[in-house]
N, C-alpha and C positions, 0 to 999 in steps of 0.2 A: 649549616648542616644540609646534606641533601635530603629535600622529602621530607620532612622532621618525621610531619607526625605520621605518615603514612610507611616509611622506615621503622618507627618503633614498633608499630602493627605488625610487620613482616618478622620483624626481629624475633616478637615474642610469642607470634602463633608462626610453626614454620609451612604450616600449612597454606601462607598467604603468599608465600613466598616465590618470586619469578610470576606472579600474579597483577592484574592490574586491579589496584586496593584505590577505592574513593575512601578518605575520612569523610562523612557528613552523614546528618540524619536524616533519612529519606522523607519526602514530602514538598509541596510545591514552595513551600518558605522558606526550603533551606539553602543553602550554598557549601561547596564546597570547602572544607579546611584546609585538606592537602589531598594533592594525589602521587599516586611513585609514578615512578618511570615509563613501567609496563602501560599505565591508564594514560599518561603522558601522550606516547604514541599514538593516540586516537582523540588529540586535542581537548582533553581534559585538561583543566586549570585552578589554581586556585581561586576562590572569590566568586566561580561561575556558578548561578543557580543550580539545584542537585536533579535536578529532571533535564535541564540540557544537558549534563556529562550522562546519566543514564542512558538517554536520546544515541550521542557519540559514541558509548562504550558500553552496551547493553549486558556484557558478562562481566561487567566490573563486580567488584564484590563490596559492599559498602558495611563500613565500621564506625560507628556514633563514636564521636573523638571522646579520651577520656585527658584532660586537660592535666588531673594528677598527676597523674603517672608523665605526663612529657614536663612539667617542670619538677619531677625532680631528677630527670634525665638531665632539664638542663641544669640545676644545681650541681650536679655532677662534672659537668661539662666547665661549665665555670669554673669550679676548683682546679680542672686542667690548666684554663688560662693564667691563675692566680698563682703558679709555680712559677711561670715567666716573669708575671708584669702586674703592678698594681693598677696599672693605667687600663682598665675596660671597662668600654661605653656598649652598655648591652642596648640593641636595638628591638629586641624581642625574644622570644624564647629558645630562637635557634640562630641569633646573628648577634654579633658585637664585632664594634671595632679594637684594637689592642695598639698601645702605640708601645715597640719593643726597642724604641732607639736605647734605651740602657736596659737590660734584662735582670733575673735573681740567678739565671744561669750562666751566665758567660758564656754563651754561646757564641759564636765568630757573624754572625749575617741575621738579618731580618729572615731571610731564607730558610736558614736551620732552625730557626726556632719554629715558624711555621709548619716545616717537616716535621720535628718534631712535638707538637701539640697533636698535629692529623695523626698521627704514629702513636699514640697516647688515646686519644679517642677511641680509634679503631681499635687497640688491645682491649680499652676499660669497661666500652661501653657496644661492641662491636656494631660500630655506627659509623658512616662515612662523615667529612667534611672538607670541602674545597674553598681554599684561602688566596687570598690574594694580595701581595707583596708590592706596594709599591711609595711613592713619598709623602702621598697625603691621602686621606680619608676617600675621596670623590673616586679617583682613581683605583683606590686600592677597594673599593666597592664593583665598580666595572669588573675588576682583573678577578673577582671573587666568582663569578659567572661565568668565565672565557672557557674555562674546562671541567664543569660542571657536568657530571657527578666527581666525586672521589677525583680532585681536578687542584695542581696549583701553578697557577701564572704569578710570573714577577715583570715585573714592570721598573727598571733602572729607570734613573735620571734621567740617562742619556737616552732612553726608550720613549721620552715620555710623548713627542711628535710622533712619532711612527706607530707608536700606539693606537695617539689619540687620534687623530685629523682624520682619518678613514672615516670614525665611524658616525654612524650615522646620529643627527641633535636626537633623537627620541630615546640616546641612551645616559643622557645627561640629565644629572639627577635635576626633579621639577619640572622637568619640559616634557611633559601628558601629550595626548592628542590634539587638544585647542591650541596650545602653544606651538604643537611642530607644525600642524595646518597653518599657522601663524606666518609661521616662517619662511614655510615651504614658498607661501602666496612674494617673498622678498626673493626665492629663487636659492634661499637655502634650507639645505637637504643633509649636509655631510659638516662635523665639528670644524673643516678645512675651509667649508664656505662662510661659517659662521664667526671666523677669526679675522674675515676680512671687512667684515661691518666695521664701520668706525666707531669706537665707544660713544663719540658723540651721539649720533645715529641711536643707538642701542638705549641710549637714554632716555632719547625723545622719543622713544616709540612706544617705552615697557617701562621705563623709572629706572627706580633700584634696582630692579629685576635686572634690569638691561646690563645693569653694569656686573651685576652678576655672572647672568650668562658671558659677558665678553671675557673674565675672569676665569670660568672655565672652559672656556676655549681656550685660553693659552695656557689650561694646568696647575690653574693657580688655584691652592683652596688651603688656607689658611686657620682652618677651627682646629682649636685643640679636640683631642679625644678627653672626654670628659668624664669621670667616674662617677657612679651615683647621682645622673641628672637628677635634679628634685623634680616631681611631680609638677605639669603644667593645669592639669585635670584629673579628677577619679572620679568615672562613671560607670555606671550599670545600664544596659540597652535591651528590649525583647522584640523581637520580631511574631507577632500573632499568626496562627492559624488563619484564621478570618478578617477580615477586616473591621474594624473597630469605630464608632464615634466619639465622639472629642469628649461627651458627656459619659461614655463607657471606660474611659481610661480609667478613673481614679485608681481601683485594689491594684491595678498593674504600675502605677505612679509612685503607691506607698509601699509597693512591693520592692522596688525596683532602690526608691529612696533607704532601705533597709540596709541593703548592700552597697548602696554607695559609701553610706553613715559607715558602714565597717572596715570599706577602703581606707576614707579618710581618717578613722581613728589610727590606722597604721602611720601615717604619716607624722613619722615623730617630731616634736617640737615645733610643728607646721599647722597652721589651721586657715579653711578657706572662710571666704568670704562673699562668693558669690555663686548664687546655685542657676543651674542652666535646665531647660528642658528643651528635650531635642523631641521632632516630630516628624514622619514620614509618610506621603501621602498613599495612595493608593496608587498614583498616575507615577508615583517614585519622586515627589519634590520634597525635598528636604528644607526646614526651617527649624530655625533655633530662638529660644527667647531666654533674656536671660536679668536677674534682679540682684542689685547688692545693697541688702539692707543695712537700716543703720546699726543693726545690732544682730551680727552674724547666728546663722542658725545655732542653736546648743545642744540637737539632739536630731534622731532621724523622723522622729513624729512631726518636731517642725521644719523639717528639710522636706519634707513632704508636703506638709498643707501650703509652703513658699511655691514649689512645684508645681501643685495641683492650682495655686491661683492665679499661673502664669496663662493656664489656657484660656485664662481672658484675653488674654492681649493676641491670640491668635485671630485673623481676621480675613479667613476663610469662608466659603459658604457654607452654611450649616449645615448642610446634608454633607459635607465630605468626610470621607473616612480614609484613616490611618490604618497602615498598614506595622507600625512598627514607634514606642517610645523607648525615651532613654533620661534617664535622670543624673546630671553631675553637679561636682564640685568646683569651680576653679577660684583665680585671685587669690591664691595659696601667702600668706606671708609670716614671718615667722611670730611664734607666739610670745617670747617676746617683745617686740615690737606691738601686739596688737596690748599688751599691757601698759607700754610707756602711753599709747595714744588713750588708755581708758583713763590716765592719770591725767594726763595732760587736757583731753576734752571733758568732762565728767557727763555721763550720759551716754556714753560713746557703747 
């Protein structure tokens, strides 16, 4: 989707509209959710703290996201895709992947059915979305960007060098700024120079990784799209006003553990087993601790006190303060299973 949630904003006051709209809640804590187009122009971004796009775009006009109302725009949007194809790997509330090699429409190309899903949006939900057609997930993520807004690139087989080798590794999924300065320091800059590393080379230098990236340098990306990934994590995270000490968290701990507990009850026939607590500093370092009891939590009371005893094992100075906790779930496995093992070990 372009814009999601700064799109729906426009959409539904038209008074926003041809406007440059910051989603976010004003104040030094916040960050931006989304911005349109218009705020775009004056280097607005998502994910940038909401006093520097202010800074950038001082007649922006800012709107406290309302997170409802855009998922069930994209529940909406979903059932678009669900006429084509059962196969969609939703990445978030405004992206999934669709793999359309066989269709529920018969449609003749990957092509037309793209056309027609954006042609569908646009009547149902009068919302833009720019798609991208090409053999595999990697690529067809790139091509979804190339003509962005209200934008569709396709990328054949036969396209798929001419495409790719130009552009530059910083657009290759995983490869951040550490990684391309990485690179850059071997003298590669462009997907073209990064093909002529030897895999050996790429091995010894990064691992796995290595071998990865030399894989998508030649275009090669092989994951299925995958329906309904299960949950790897469900957490709950708050960013403070103020900054906080370590001995101040707790109501925001068992607050936080509340809604994690309501996450994970959703997760049907699935249950975790190990609870994590995430911590950020005031200087912005991020650290995580994390415990898997022998006897997984049974409630959010004790997903919390698990939580809250983790901040012992923090091992900070004690004067620092947190700017931001988060309380999850992960080690997800199925419930089943955690019942053969309470047979099986008793105690368990």
């Amino acid at each position: 989707m372009d814009a999601f949630y700064a799109s729906v904003e426009q959409r539904d006051a038209p008074e926003l509209r041809g406007k440059p709209v910051v989603v976010a809640w004003r104040g030094a804590r916040s960050v931006v959710c989304a911005a349109s187009y218009e705020a775009r122009t004056f280097g607005v971004r998502s994910a940038m703290p909401a006093v520097r796009a202010e800074r950038l775009c001082p007649q922006a006009i800012f709107v406290p996201p309302d997170f409802s109302r855009y998922k069930a725009v994209s529940r909406q949007i979903r059932e678009i895709f669900a006429r084509h194809t059962d196969l969609i790997e939703p990445l978030s509330l405004d992206e999934a992947y669709l793999d359309v090699t066989t269709t529920k429409t018969g449609l003749g190309s990957a092509t037309a059915t793209a056309e027609a899903i954006r042609a569908a949006i646009r009547d149902e939900t009068l919302l833009t979305a720019s798609a991208g057609v090409a053999p595999n997930k990697f690529l067809a993520k790139i091509a979804s960007d190339h003509r962005k807004p209200d934008g569709l690139f396709v990328v054949r087989p036969h396209q798929v060098d001419a495409f790719l080798l130009p552009l530059r590794v910083g657009r290759l999924p995983g490869v951040g700024k550490v990684m391309e300065a990485r690179l850059a320091e071997l003298g590669v800059e462009t997907v073209a120079q990064l093909r002529t590393l030897p895999l050996a080379e790429m091995e010894q230098r990064f691992g796995r990784w290595g071998r990865r990236l030399h894989e998508l340098s030649l275009g090669i990306d092989e994951r299925p799209v995958q329906p309904e990934r299960p949950s790897v994590q469900v957490s709950a995270e708050d960013t403070f006003e103020h900054d906080l000490s370590l001995d101040a968290l707790e109501p925001h701990i068992r607050r936080l553990a509340e809604k994690t507990w309501s996450g994970h009850l959703r997760e049907t026939g699935r249950v975790a087993r190990t609870v994590v607590l995430k911590l950020k500093t005031a200087q912005f370092q991020t650290l995580t601790r994390s415990l898997t009891p022998a006897v997984r939590p049974a409630s959010a009371g004790e997903l919390a006190d698990i939580a809250c005893a983790l901040r012992a094992r923090v091992d900070l100075p004690a004067g620092t303060r947190y700017r931001l906790v988060g309380v999850g779930l992960s080690g997800f496995i199925d419930a089943d299973d955690e019942a053969t093992q309470a047979d099986l070990f008793p105690g368990y």
